[in-house]
C-alpha angles and dihedrals in degrees: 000000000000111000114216116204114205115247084239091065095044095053094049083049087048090048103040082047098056098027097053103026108027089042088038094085118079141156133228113218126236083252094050136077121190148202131193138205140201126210080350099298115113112239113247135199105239124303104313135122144192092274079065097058128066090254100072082060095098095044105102110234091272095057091050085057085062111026098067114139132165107250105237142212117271121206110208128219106293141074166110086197110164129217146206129241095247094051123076127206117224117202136205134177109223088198118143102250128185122214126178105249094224100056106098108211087201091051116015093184093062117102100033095308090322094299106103136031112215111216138166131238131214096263087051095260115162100223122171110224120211125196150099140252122224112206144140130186113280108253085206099060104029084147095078094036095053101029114010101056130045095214107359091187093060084049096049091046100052089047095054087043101055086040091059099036076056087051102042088048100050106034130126134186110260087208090067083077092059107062124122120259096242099042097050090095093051093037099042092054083049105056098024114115092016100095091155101069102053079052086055097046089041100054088118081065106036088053098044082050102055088046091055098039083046095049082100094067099086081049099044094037118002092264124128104202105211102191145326126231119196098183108164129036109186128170121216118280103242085073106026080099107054079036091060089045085054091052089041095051096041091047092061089043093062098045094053084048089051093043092051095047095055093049087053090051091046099056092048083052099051090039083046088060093040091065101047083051095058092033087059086049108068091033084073101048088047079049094067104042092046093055091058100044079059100041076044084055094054101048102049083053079072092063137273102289092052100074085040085056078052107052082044101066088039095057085052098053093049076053103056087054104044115087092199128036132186121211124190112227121212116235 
């Protein structure tokens, strides 16, 4: 008995078919990482989680109370992988990307249009930052990127935001520690209220500390920071003027410090060899004279009328030189 299979049938097998198997197959790119889910859960790889993995080392005991995320399972560049109707890739790209920190993603128009961070130093001056953040997601820790956090990059970017305004704020310059005791009055007259420009000469420093404060993002919301570059501190313009006279100001200061310093250095240099000259002088006229009261000792150790023998011959040969010699006659 021949089975006839209606054309509606045929066409859901023909669908499903090429919808769910022929579609079923995917790759993943060299840039991109994935994670899939079934039924809308991630697949994880046990029962671990980031307090497990290395990651989780720079998060204080109260973060570790609230970052806590399963570790799942990562598939690499390759493929094809298949997959079944009721599972769903999700696909990231791990590129290194570069974003302006000022630009706000929520409010573009914040910071000037995204161009410049306002921030506040310690002796309340308004100054405008300029730089840029290198990240990618953190291939250890996808769950947070994909499924803990909304937008992790807004994230990332007001936590390194609210860590550097706090930097900016409280530094100080690790050279102030370092002035002589006699020059801190002087100094201290000279750098104080200038804040600037110990942030301007400390960038290496800012930079290293906001990579090491911001280490807890891959753990907090899936994000690696790569670097920060704090390239411009500028101050505001009504007093970029008066800030440029300071610098001026303290520039010729200092030279006329240093100046003054090395001529100093010079002329205790030049006092100090004086007095080995002069000290070598008359260590070789008390030479002499100490050679002949010995060479005198020893020959008197010879008898009495040795040294008279002695003052003899050397009386004759004062003699022999002189052209005029004066005797005293006895009366």
């Amino acid at each position: 008995m021949e089975v006839i299979i209606p054309a509606f049938i045929l066409g859901f097998l023909g669908w499903f078919f090429l919808r769910y198997v022929i579609f079923g197959f995917y790759t993943v790119d060299q840039n991109e990482r994935a994670v899939k889910t079934r039924f809308g859960r991630a697949v994880r790889l046990g029962k671990g989680t980031t307090l497990d993995d290395p990651i989780a080392e720079v998060l204080n005991e109260k973060d570790k109370e609230r970052y806590i995320y399963p570790l799942v399972e990562v598939i690499k560049p390759g493929g094809p992988y298949f997959r079944w109707p009721w599972e769903k890739v999700h696909k990231i790209s791990v590129a290194t990307e570069t974003i302006n920190m000022a630009l706000d993603l929520e409010t573009p128009t914040a910071n000037h249009n995204g161009t410049i961070l306002d921030a506040v130093t310690k002796d309340q001056l308004n100054i405008g930052l300029t730089g840029q953040i290198r990240y990618q997601p953190s291939e250890r820790n996808l769950y947070a990127y994909l499924f803990g956090v909304k937008n992790p990059v807004v994230h990332v970017m007001g936590y390194f935001i609210a860590i550097l305004r706090q930097r900016i704020a409280s530094f100080e310059s690790p050279n102030s520690t370092l002035i002589e005791e006699d020059d801190v009055e002087l100094d201290a007259g000279l750098i104080g209220g200038v804040s600037i420009n110990d942030l301007r000469k400390n960038l290496n420093e800012i930079n290293t500390f906001m990579e090491q404060e911001c280490a807890s993002a891959s753990a907090r919301y899936g994000v690696d920071l790569d670097a920060s570059l704090i390239t411009g501190i500028d101050p505001p313009h009504e007093v970029e003027s008066a800030l440029a006279a300071i610098n001026t100001a303290h520039n010729e200061v200092s030279s006329d410090i240093s100046l003054a310093k090395a001529q100093a250095d010079q002329t205790i240099v030049q006092s100090k060899r004086a007095v080995e000259i002069e000290t070598l002088r008359a260590q070789a006229e008390v030479e002499p004279l100490q050679s002949l009261a010995e060479q005198l000792a020893m020959i008197k150790k010879n008898g009495p009328d040795a040294l008279q023998a002695y003052l003899r011959n050397v009386r004759l040969s004062l003699f022999t030189k002189a052209e005029n010699v004066i005797l005293e006659v006895e009366k």
